[in-house]
N, C-alpha and C positions, 0 to 999 in steps of 0.2 A: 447880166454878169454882176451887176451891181446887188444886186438881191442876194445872189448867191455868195457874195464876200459880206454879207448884212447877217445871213442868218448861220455862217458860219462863227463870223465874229458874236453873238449872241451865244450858240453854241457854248466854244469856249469862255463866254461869261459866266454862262450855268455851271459849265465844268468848276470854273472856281468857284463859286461862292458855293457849292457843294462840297469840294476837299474844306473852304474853309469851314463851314458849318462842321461839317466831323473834326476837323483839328482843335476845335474850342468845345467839343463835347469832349476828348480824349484831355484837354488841358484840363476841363471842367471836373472830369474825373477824377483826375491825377491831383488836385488842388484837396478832394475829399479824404476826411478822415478812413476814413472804409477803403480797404484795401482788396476788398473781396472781388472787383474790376480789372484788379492789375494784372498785364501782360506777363509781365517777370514777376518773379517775386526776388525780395531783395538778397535774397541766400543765392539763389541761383546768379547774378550779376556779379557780387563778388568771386565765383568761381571761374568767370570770365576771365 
């Protein structure tokens, strides 16, 4: 039982440190001059 609450809890570590590795590539992007990555562009937000 023990094991199985160990390699869940592992699990879920991998889970995060995966979203965050992608949240610091999407900041990383968003920090660059180059816009040709972005999501929205900024014409389309102000019509929000």
């Amino acid at each position: 039982m023990i094991k199985a609450f160990k390699r869940l809890f592992a699990l879920l570590a991998g889970v995060l440190v995966i979203f965050g590795a992608v949240k610091s590539i999407f900041n990383w992007l968003a920090r660059s001059e180059n816009d040709e990555y972005e999501v929205w562009s900024d014409d389309e937000r102000e019509d929000a």
